[in-house]
C-alpha positions as CSV (number, residue, x, y, z in Angstrom):
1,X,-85.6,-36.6,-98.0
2,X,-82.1,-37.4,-99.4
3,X,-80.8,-36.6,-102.9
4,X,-77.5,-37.9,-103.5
5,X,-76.8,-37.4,-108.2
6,X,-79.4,-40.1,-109.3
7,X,-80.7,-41.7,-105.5
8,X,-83.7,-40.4,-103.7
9,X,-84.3,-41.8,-100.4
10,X,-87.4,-40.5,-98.9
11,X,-88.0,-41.2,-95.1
12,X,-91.6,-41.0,-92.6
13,X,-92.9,-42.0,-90.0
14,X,-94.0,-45.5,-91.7
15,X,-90.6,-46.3,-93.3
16,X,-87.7,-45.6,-95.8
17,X,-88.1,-46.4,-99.8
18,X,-85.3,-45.6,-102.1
19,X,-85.3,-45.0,-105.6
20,X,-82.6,-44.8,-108.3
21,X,-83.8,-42.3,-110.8
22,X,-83.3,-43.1,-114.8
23,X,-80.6,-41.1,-116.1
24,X,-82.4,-38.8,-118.7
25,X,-84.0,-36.8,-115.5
26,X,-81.9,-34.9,-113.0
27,X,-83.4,-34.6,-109.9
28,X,-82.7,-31.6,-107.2
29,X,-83.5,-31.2,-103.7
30,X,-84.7,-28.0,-102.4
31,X,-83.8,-28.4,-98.6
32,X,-85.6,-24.7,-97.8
33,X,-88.9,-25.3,-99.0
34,X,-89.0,-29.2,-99.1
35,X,-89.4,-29.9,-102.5
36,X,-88.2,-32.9,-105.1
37,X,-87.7,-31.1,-108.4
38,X,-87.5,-33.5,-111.4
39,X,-85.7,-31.9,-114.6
40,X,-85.7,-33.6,-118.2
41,X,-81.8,-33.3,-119.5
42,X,-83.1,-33.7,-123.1
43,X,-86.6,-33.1,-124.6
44,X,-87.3,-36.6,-126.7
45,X,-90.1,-38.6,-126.2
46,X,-88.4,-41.3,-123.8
47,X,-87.3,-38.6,-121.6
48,X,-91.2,-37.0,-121.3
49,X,-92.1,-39.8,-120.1
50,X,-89.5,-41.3,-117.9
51,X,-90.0,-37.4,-116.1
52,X,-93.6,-37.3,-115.6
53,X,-93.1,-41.5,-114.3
54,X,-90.3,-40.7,-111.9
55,X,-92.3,-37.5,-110.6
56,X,-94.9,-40.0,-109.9
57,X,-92.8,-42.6,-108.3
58,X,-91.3,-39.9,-105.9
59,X,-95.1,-38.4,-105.1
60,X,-95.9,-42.4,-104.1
61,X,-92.9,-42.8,-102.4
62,X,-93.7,-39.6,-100.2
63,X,-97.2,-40.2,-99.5
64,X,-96.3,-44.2,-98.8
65,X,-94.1,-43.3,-95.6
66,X,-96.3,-40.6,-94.5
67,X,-99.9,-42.6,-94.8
68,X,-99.1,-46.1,-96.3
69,X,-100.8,-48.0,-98.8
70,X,-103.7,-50.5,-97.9
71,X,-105.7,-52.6,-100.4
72,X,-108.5,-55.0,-99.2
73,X,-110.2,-58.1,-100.7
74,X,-113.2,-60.3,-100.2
75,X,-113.2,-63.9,-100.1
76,X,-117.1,-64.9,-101.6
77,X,-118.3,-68.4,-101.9
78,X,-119.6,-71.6,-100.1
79,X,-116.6,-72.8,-97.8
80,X,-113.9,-70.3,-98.9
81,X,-111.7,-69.1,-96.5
82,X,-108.9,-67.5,-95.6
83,X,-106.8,-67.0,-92.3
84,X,-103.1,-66.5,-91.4
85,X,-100.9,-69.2,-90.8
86,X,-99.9,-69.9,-87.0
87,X,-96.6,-70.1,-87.9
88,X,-95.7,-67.5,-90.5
89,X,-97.6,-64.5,-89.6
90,X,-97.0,-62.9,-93.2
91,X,-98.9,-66.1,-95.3
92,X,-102.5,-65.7,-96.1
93,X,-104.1,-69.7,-96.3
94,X,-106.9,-69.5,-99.0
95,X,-109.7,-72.4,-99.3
96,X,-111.3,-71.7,-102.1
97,X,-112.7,-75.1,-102.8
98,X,-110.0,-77.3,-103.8
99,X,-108.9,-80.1,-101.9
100,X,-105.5,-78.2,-100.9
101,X,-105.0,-74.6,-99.4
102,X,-103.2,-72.0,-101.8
103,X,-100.6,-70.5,-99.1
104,X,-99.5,-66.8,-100.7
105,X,-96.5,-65.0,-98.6
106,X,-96.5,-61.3,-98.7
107,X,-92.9,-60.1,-99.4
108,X,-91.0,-57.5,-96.7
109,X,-92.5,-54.5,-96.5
110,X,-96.2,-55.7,-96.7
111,X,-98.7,-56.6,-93.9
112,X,-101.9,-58.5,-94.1
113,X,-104.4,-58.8,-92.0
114,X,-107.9,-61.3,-92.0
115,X,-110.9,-60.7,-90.6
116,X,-114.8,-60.8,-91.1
117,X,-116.6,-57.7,-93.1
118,X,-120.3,-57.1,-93.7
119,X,-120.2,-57.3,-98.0
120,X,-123.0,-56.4,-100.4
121,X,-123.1,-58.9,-103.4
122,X,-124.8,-57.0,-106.3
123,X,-127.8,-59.0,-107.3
124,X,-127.8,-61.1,-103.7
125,X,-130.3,-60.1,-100.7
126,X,-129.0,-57.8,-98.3
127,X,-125.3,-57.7,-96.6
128,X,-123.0,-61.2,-95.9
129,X,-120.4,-61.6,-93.5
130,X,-117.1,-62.3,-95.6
131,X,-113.6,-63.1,-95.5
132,X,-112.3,-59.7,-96.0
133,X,-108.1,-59.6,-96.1
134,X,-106.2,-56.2,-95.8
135,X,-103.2,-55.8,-97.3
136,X,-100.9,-52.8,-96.2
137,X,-97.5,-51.3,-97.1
138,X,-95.8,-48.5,-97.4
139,X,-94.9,-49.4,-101.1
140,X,-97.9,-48.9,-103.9
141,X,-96.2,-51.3,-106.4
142,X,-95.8,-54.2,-103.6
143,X,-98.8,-53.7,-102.1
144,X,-100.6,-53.6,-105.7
145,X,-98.9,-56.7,-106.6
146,X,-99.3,-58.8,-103.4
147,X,-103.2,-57.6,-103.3
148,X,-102.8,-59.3,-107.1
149,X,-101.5,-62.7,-106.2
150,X,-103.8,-63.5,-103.7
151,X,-106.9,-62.5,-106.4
152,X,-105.1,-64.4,-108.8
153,X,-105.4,-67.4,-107.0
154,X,-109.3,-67.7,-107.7
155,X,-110.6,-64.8,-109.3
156,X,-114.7,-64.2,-109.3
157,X,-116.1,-65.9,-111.7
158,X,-119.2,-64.4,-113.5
159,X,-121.9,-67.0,-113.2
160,X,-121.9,-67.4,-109.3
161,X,-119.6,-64.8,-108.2
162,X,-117.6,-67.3,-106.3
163,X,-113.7,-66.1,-105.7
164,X,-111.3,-63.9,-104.6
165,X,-112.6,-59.6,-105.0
166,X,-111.2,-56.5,-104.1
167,X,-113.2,-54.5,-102.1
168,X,-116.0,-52.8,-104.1
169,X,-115.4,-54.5,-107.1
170,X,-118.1,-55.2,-109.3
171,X,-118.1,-58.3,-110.6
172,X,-120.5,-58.6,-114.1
173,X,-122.6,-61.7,-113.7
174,X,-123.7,-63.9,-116.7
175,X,-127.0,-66.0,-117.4
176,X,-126.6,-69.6,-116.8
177,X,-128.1,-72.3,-119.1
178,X,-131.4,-72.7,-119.8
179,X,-133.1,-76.1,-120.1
180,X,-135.3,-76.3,-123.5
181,X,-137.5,-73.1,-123.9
């Protein structure tokens, strides 16, 4: 850990993330016990919170080099898939039953990784084999966001359930149409 006026640099095992802290917080480095101290200089409102935000930013930044980050989605539905392109390691292909494949390329800093998962769908019979893509970083806001792009590009929809999940998610399910009562 490096303080140096208003830059933290925080390295582990995993990495190095840096951080330019706003200037209504000082922050001071206590090299004999190992400890990020974050001060407010004044007490108004914008500075409460802009402390308790970069105390949490410098938390995430610790634990993200010493365990990393990982988010992980399913891919549900009737010919929906995804793999990783032969070329570009770091794309993610999705067919999620278009005619074309949505290619989404993780940013530096981010891994991703496909493979198969056993997946209980709430109201279904039993476990499936999905799609299931891990997403892993070192970052919490990059991993966050790249884990948010790929489920942005079909997102579960609530009659069948068909789309992109993360893990564990529940997805609430709607009645179709009835014909005539």
């Amino acid at each position: 850990m490096k303080v140096n006026g208003q830059k933290v640099e925080v390295k582990g095992p995993k990495g190095t993330l840096k951080l330019d802290a706003h200037h209504l917080v000082q922050v001071v480095l206590d090299a004999d016990a190992r400890k990020i101290q974050v001060n407010r200089k004044a007490d108004e409102r914008l500075a409460r919170s802009v402390h308790g935000l970069t105390r949490t930013l410098i938390a995430n930044m610790i634990e993200g080099v010493t365990k990393g980050y990982e988010r992980r989605l399913v891919v549900y539905g009737l010919g929906y898939k995804a793999e990783i392109d032969k070329k570009d390691k770091r794309t993610v292909l999705l067919k999620l039953g278009f005619a074309n494949t949505k290619a989404v390329r993780a940013p530096e800093g981010v891994t991703v990784e496909v493979g198969d998962t056993n997946y209980r769908i709430e109201g279904g019979g039993g476990e499936e084999k999905l799609a299931c893509i891990t997403v892993r970083g070192t970052d919490k806001q990059q991993v966050g966001q790249y884990a948010a792009e790929i489920r942005a590009a079909q997102p579960a929809e609530p009659y069948q359930g068909k789309g992109v999940r993360y893990f564990g998610e529940n997805v609430r399910r709607k009645e179709g149409k009835t014909k005539g009562a």
